[in-house]
C-alpha positions in Angstrom: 193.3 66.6 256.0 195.7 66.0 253.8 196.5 67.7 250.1 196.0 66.5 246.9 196.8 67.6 243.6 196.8 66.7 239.8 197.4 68.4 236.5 196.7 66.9 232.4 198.5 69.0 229.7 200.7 69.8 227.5 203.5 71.6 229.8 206.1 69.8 232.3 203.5 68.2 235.1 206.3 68.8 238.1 206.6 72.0 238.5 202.8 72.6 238.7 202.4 70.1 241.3 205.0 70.8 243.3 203.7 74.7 243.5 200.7 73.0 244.5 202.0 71.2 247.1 203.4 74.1 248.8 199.9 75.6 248.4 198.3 72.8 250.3 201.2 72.1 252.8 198.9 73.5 255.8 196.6 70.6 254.9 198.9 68.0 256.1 202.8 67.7 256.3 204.0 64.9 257.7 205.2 63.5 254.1 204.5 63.8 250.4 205.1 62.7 246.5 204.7 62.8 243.2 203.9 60.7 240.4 204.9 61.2 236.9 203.8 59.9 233.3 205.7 60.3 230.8 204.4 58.3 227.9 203.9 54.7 229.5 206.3 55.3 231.9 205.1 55.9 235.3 207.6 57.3 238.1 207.0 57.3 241.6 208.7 59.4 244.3 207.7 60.0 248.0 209.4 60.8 251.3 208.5 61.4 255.0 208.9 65.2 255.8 207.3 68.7 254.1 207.6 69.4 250.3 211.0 70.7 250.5 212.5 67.5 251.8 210.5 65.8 248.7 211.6 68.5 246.5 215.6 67.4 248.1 214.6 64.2 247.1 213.7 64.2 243.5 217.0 66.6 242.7 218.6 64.3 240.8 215.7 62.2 239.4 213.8 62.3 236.1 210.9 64.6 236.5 209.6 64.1 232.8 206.0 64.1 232.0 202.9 66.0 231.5 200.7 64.1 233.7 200.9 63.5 237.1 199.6 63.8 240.6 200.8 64.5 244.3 200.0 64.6 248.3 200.8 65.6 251.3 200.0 63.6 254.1 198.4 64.0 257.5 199.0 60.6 259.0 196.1 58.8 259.7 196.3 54.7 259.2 200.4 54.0 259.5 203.2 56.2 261.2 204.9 58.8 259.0 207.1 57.5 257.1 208.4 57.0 253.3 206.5 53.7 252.6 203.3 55.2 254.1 203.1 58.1 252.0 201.4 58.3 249.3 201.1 57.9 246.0 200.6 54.0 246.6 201.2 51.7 243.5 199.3 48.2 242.8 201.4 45.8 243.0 202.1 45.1 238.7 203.4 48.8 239.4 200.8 50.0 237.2 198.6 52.2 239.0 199.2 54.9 241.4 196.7 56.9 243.5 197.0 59.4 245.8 194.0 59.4 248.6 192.3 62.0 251.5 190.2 60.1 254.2 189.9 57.4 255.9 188.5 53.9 254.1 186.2 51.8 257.1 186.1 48.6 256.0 190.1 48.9 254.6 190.7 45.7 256.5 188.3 43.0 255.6 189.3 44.1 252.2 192.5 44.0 252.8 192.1 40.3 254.0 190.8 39.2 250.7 193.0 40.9 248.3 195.7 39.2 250.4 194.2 35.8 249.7 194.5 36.4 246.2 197.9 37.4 245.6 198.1 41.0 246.5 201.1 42.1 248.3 201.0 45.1 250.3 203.7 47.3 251.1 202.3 49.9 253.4 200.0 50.2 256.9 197.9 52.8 255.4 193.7 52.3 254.5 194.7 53.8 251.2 197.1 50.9 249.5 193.9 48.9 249.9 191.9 51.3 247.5 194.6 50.8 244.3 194.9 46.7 244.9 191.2 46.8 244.8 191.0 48.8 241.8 193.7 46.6 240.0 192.3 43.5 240.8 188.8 44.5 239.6 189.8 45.7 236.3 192.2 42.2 235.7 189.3 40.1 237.0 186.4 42.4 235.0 188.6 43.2 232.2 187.1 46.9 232.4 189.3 50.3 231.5 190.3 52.4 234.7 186.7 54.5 234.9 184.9 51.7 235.3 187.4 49.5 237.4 187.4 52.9 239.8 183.2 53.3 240.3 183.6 49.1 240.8 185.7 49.6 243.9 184.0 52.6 245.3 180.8 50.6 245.4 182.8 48.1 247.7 184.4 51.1 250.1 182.8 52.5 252.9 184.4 55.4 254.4 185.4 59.1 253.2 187.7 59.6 250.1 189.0 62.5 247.6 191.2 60.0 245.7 193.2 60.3 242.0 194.2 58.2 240.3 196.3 56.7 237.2 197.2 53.9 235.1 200.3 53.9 232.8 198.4 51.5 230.3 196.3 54.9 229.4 198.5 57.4 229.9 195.8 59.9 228.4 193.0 59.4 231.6 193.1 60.6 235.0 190.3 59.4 237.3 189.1 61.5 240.3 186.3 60.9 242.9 185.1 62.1 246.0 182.7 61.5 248.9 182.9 63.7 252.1 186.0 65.3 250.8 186.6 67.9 248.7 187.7 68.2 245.3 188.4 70.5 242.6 188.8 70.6 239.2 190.5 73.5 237.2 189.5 73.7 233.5 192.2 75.9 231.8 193.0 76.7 228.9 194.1 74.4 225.6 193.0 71.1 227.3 194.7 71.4 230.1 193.0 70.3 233.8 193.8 70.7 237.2 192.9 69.1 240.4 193.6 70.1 244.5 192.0 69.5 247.3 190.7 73.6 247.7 191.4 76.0 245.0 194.6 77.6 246.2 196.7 75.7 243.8 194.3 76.3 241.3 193.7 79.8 240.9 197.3 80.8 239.5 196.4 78.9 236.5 192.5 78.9 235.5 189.2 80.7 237.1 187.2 78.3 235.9 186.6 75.2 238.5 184.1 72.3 238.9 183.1 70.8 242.9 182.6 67.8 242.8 179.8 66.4 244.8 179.7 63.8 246.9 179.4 60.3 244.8 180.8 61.9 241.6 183.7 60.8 239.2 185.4 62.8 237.2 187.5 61.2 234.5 190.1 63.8 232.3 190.5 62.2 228.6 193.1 64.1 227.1 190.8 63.5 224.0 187.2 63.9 225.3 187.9 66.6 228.2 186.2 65.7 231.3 183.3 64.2 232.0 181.1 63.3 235.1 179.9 60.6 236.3 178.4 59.1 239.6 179.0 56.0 241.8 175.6 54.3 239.9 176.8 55.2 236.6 174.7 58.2 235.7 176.4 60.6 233.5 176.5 64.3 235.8 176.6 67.7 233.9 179.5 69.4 235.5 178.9 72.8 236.7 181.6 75.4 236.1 182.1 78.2 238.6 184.4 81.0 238.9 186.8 82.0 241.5 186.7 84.9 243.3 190.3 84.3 245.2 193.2 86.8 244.6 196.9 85.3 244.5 198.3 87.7 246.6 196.2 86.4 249.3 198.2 83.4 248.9 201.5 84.9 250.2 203.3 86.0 252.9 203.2 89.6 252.1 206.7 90.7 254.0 205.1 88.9 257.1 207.6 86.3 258.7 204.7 83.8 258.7 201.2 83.3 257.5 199.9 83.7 261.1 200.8 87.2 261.4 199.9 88.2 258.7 196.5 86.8 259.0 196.5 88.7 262.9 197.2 92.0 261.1 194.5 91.2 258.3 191.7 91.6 260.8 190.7 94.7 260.6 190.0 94.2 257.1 188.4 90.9 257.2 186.1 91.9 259.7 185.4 95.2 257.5 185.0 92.8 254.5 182.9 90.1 256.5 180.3 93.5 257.3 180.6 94.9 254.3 177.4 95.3 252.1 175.5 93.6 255.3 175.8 96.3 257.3 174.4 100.1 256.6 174.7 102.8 259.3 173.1 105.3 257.1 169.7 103.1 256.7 170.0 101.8 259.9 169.9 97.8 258.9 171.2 94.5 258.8 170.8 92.6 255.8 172.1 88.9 255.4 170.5 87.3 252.7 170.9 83.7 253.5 169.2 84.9 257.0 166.1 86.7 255.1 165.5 83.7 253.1 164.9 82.1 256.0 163.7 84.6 258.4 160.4 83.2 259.3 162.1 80.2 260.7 164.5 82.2 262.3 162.3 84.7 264.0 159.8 81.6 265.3 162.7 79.4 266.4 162.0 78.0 269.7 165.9 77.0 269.5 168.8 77.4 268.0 171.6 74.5 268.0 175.3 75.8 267.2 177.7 72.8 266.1 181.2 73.3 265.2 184.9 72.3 266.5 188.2 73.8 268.2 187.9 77.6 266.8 185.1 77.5 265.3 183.4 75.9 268.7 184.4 78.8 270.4 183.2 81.4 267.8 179.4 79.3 268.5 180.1 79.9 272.5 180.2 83.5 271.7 177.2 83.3 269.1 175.1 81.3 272.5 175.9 84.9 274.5 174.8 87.0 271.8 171.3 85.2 270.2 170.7 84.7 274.1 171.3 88.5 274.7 170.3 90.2 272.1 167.6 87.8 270.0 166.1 86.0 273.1 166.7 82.6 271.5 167.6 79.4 273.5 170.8 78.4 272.4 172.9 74.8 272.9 176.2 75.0 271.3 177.7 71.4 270.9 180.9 69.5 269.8 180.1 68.1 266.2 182.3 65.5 266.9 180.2 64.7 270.0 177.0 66.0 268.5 175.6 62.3 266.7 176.7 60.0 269.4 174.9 60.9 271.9 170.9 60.5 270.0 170.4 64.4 270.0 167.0 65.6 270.3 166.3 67.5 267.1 162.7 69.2 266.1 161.9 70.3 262.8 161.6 74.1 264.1 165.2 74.1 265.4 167.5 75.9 263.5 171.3 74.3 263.6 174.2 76.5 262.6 177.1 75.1 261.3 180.6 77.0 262.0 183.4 75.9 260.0 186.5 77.7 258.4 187.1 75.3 255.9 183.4 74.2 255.4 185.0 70.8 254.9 185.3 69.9 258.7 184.3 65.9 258.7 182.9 66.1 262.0 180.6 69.1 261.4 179.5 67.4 257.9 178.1 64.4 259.9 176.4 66.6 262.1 174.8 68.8 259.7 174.1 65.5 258.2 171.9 64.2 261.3 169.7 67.1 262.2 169.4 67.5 258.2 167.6 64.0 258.6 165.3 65.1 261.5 164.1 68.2 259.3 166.2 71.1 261.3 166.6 74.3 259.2 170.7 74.6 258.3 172.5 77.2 258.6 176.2 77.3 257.4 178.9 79.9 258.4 182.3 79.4 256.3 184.7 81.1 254.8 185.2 78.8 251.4 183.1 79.6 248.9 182.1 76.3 247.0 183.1 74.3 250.1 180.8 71.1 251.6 179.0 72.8 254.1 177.7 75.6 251.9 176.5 73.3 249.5 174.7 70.9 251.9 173.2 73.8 253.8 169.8 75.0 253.3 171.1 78.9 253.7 174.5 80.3 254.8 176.5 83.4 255.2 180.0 83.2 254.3 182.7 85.3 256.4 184.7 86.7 253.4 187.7 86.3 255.7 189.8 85.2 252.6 192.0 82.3 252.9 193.7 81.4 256.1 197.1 79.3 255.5 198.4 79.7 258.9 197.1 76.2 260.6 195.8 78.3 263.8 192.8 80.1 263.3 193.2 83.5 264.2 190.9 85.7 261.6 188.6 83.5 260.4 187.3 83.4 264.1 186.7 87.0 264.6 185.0 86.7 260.9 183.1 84.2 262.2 181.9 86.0 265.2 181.4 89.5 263.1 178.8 87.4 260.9 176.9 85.8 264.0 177.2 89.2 265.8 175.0 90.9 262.4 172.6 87.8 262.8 172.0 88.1 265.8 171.5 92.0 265.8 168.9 91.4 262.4 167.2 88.3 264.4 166.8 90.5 267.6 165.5 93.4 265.7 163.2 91.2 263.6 161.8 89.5 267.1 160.8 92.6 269.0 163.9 91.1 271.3 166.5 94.4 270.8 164.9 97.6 270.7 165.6 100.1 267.9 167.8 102.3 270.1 170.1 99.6 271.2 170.1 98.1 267.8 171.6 101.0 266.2 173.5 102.0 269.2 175.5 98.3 268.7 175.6 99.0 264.9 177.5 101.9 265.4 179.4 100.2 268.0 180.3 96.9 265.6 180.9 99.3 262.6 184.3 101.3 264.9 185.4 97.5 265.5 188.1 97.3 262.6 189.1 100.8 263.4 189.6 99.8 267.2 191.2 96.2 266.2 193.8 98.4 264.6 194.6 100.7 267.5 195.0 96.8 269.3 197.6 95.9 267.1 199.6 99.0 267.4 200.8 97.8 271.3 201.7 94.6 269.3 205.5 96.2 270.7 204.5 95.3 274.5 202.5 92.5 274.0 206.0 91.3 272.3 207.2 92.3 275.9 204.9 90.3 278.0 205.5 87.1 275.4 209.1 87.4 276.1 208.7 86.9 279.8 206.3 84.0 280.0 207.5 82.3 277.4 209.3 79.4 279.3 206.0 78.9 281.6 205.0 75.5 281.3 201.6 76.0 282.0 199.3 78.6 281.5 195.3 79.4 282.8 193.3 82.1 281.3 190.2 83.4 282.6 187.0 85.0 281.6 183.6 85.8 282.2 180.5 86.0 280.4 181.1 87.0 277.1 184.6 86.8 277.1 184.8 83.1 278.8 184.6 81.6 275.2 187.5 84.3 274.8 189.5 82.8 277.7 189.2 79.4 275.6 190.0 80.4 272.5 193.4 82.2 273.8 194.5 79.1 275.8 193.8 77.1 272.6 195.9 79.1 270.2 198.7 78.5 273.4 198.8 75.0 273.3 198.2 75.3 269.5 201.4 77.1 268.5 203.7 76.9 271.4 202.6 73.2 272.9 202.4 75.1 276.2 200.0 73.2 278.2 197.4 76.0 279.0 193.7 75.9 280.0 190.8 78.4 279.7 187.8 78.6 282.3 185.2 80.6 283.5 186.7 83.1 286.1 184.6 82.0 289.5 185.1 78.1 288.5 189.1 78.9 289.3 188.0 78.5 292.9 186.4 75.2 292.3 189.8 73.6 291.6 191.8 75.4 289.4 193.5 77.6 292.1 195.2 74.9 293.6 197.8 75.0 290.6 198.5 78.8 291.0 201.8 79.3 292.6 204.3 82.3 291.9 205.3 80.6 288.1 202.0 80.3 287.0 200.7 83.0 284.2 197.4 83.6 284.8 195.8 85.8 281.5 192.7 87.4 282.5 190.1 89.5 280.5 189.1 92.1 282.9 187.2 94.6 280.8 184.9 97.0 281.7 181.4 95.6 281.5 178.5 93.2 283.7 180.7 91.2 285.7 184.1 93.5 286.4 183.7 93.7 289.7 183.7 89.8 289.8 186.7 89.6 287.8 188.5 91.9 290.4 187.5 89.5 293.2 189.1 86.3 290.7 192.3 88.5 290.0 192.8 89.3 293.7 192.2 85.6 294.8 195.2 85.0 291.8 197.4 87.6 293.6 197.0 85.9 297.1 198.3 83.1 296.1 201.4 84.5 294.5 200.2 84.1 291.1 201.0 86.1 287.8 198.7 88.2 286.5 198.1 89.6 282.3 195.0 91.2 282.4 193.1 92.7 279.4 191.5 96.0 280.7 189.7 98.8 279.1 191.7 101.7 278.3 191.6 104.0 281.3 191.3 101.0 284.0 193.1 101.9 287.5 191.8 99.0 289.4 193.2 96.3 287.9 196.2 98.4 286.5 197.0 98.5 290.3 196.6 94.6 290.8 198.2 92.8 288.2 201.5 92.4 286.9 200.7 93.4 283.2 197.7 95.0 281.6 197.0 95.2 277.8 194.3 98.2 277.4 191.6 97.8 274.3 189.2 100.0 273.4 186.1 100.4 275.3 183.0 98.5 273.5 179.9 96.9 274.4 180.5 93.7 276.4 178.9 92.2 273.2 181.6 92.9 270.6 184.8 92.7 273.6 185.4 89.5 272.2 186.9 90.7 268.7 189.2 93.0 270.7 190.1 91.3 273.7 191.4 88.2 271.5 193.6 90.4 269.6 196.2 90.5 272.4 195.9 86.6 273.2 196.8 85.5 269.7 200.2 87.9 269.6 200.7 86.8 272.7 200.6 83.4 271.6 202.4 84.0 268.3 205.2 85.6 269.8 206.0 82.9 272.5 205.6 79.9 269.6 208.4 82.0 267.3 210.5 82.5 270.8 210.9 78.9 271.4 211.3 78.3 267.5 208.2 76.4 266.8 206.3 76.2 263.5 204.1 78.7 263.9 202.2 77.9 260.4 202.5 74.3 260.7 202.3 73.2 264.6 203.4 69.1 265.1 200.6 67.1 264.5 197.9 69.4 263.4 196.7 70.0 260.1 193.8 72.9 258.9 191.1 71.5 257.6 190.2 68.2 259.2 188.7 66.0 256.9 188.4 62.7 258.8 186.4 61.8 262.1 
C-alpha cells in the first residue's frame, strides 16, 4: 500500500530516493519523507501531500548524506497528515523507520511502552514499531539487528519496515512479512531497497526478495546478509530483472492510464506470445502442463481475486465453464476466509492479482493452501508474493502498470485465462479440435482488432464529453460481457467518482429501472452473440423510460444502431473473446470523463495500486 525506499553508498542518498519516490507514488500518496545520515547526524523531513509537496519542503534544507530512507503513505492507522507520515523517530531521536502494513496488536503495545516512558507523537500502528525497537535494545543492550528480530517476535500483523540508527550510521535494517521488499545490489557496495523494483532497475539488475520472516541487514563493511525472525542465517538469492526503463514513463501520453489503454494491443500480443502457435495448432503454458493432471481431473475450480482482477475471474467462470466444462465459483478474497470455505484437496484455486502482492488474495491463497488445493497464480510481477507462494502460475507479461486503475493488466489477465481454458478444454475432450483452433485463430486477430478499437478513440472522446456531468451511471451486460458491464462501471467510479453500477441486463427490471429517467446514461454491450436479442428487449425497456442509451455493437449492427442514442462498433469475435474488445471503449470512456472534470486520473483520492493491507 504504501512505498518504501532506501539506498547505502557512496553518492548523495536524496536524489536516489526521491526518484524513487516518484517511482512508487501510485502505491500511496497521501504524504511522504525522507530521512538522511550524514555521519551521526540523522535528519528527518516529512509532509502531508505527494512527493512534490515533500520535495517543496526540503528546498531549503540540508539534504547531506549517503544513507537514507523514504515513504509514501497510504493512510491506514491516523488521518493524513505531517505528524502521521512516516519516517517515525523513537523518542531519544535516534532511530527512524519507515513502515508498509498494518501492526495488530499496535495498541496493547502501545499501552506498555507508554507506561515506561515512551512518548508518542503520532496515531499511526507504525510509531509503536521504532519505540519498541528502542526500548529493547536500551533494556537488552543489543546492536540494531538484533533489537529489530526482538520486536518482530513481539508484532503481530503485516510489515515491510526499514530502518536506522544514527549510533551506526554504517547499518540499515530491513524486514518483511506479507509485504514486499526488494533489495538492489549494485555496484561498488552500494544497496538499494523499494517496495517493487521500479525504483530499482535504473541503478542495478541484480535484486534479492525477501521472503516472508526474513531480515536483511546492509553493513557498509560486510554487504548484506540474511537472516530470519528465529535467527537462522538465510542465503540470499540474487535474481535479475527483466523490466525496461522506458516502461516506466509516460511516453508523450498525458498520463500513465492512456498510455497503458493504448499498450493493449501489445500486452495482449506479449501475454500470448510463445504460448500460443497457430502454425502447430497448440496452447502451451507451462505452469498449466506441470500441473495438467490436476487440472484436467478437477472436479472444481475456485477463482479468488479483488476489484479488477475479480472481474477478470468472472470472465475466467464463463470461459472454463464454456469451453473446459469445469465448475467454477469465483469469490471475493477478501470475503473468501471468513466465511469457513469448503475446500477439497482436488480443487484447483486460481489466484488473480496485478500486483501479486494483494493482502487479501495472499490470505486466501493462504487458506486453501492449508486444505491441500492445487494453486494457481496469475500476475503480472515477476518475483512478486503470489508467484512465490503458488504451486504453479502464469504471469501476464503485461509490463508494469503505474496508472492506479487497472486497465491492461485486466485484459492480460483475461488473455492468459482465455489460453488456459482453451489448453484445459482441449486436454478434457470438452472443446473439439475444430472449435479449438477456430478460437485460436480468433484470440490470435485480438491485438489487431483492439487496435482498430482504439482508432474511434475520436468519438468515444465525443460521447465522454456529453455524459460527463451525469451523476450516475448503469451499465449493462449479458453473459460474457456482464463481468464487462462491472468492470466499466468500476473504472467510472474509479477515475471520475461518478457513482455508477454494473448488472446483468434482465436484473435491470428487478429494481434497477426505477432509477432510469431521461439524465440517466445507461452503457450497454449489445454485441452480436447468444443473448442479443435479449439485450434488444433490455435496451428498448431503457428507451421507454426515457433513458440514455451507449451501446457497444458489432460493426455492421442496424438494430440497435436504430435504438440507442450512441453506438461504439468493435470488431466481430466470438462471444468468448468480446470481452477484450468491448472494454476498450468503457475505459476511454471513463478516462476521458475523469480528465474533463480534472481528476487525477493516475492517482484517484483515496485509492492506492497495490493493496497491501486487509
Amino acid at each position: 500500500m504504501c512505498g518504501i525506499v532506501g539506498y547505502m553508498g557512496d553518492k548523495d542518498a536524496y536524489p536516489i530516493l526521491i526518484n524513487g519516490l516518484r517511482r512508487l507514488e501510485y502505491r500511496g500518496y497521501d504524504s511522504a519523507g525522507v530521512a538522511l545520515l550524514d555521519g551521526s547526524t540523522l535528519n528527518v523531513y516529512k509532509c502531508q501531500g505527494k512527493v512534490s509537496d515533500l520535495e517543496a519542503h526540503v528546498a531549503s534544507k540540508s539534504l547531506a548524506g549517503t544513507v537514507g530512507i523514504g515513504h509514501t503513505r497510504w493512510a491506514t492507522h491516523g488521518p493524513p497528515n505531517d505528524v502521521n507520515a512516516h519516517p517515525h523517530q523513537s523518542t531519544s531521536g535516534d532511530l527512524a523507520l519507515i513502515h508498509n502494513g498494518i501492526i495488530e496488536n499496535y495498541a496493547p503495545l502501545k499501552e506498555e511502552l507508554k507506561h515506561r516512558g515512551h512518548t508518542f507523537r503520532s496515531d499511526t500502528d507504525t510509531e509503536v514499531l521504532v519505540h519498541l525497537i528502542d526500548d529493547i535494545q536500551r533494556s537488552e543492550g543489543c546492536d540494531l539487528p538484533e533489537a529489530v528480530r526482538l520486536a518482530l517476535e513481539s508484532a503481530v500483523g503485516a510489515y515491510a519496515i526499514v530502518v536506522l540508527d544514527r549510533k551506526t550510521p554504517g547499518v540499515m535494517v530491513a524486514a518483511r512479512r506479507s509485504s514486499p521488499l526488494v533489495i538492489g545490489i549494485g555496484e561498488n557496495g552500494e544497496h538499494f531497497l523499494a517496495s517493487d523494483a521500479t525504483p530499482i532497475v535504473e541503478h542495478t539488475r541484480n535484486v534479492v526478495y525477501l521472503e516472508d520472516g526474513e531480515i536483511a541487514v546492509i553493513d557498509r563493511r560486510k554487504g548484506l546478509t540474511v537472516r530470519n525472525v528465529k535467527n537462522q542465517e538465510k542465503t540470499p538469492f540474487i535474481t535479475e530483472l527483466a523490466m525496461q526503463l522506458e516502461a516506466l514513463e509516460k511516453g508523450g501520453y498525458e498520463h500513465f492510464m492512456l498510455k497503458e489503454i493504448h499498450e493493449q494491443p501489445r500486452s495482449i500480443l506479449d501475454s500470448m506470445r510463445g504460448r500460443l502457435n497457430l502454425a502447430k495448432g497448440e496452447v502451451m503454458l507451462g505452469g498449466v502442463n506441470e500441473h495438467l493432471h490436476r487440472f484436467t481431473n478437477a472436479k472444481r475450480i475456485l477463482i479468488v481475486g479483488c476489484g479488477t482482477s475479480w472481474h477478470a475471474g468472472l470472465v475466467a467462470e464463463y470461459l472454463f465453464e464454456d469451453l473446459a466444462r469445469i465448475p467454477v465459483e469465483v469469490e471475493y478474497a477478501s470475503e473468501f476466509r471468513y466465511r469457513n470455505p469448503i475446500i477439497h484437496e482436488d480443487d484447483i484455486v486460481i489466484a488473480i492479482s496485478q500486483s501479486g502482492e494483494t493482502a487479501d488474495t495472499l490470505a486466501a491463497i493462504e487458506l486453501a493452501k492449508s486444505k491441500g488445493a492445487t494453486i494457481f497464480g496469475v500476475c503480472n510481477v515477476v518475483g512478486s508474493s503470489i508467484a512465490r507462494i503458488t504451486h504453479a502460475g502464469s504471469y501476464t507479461h503485461a509490463g508494469p502498470e503505474i496508472g492506479v486503475a487497472s486497465t491492461k493488466a485486466f485484459t492480460a489477465q483475461v488473455t492468459v485465462l482465455a489460453l488456459m481454458a482453451l489448453m484445459i478444454g482441449l486436454k478434457r475432450g470438452a472443446l473439439s479440435e475444430s472449435r479449438f483452433r477456430s478460437l485460436l485463430n480468433e484470440l490470435d486477430a485480438i491485438p489487431g482488432k483492439v487496435e482498430a478499437v482504439l482508432r474511434d478513440e475520436a468519438r468515444i472522446k465525443y460521447i465522454a464529453d456529453i455524459y460527463k456531468d451525469a451523476p450516475n451511471a448503469l451499465y449493462l451486460g449479458r453473459g460474457y460481457t456482464f463481468p464487462v458491464a462491472l468492470e466499466g462501471a468500476l473504472k467510472l467510479k474509479e477515475i471520475s467518482y461518478i457513482h455508477a453500477e454494473g448488472y446483468p441486463a434482465a436484473e435491470m427490471k428487478h429494481g434497477p429501472i426505477a432509477l432510469i429517467d431521461e439524465e440517466m446514461p445507461v452503457f450497454v454491450i449489445a454485441t452480436k452473440g447468444s443473448s442479443y436479442e435479449k439485450v434488444v428487449s433490455n435496451i428498448q425497456e431503457v428507451k421507454a423510460r426515457k433513458g440514455k442509451v451507449i451501446a457497444i455493437v458489432t460493426e455492421g449492427d442496424t438494430v440497435v444502431n436504430a435504438l440507442a442514442d450512441h453506438v461504439i462498433a468493435i470488431p466481430e469475435t466470438p462471444d468468448a473473446l468480446v470481452p477484450l474488445l468491448s472494454v476498450i471503449p468503457l475505459q476511454l470512456i471513463s478516462y476521458h470523463i475523469a480528465v474533463m472534470l480534472g481528476r487525477n486520473v493516475d492517482q484517484p483520492r483515496n485509492l492506492a495500486k497495490s493493496v497491501t493491507v486487509e
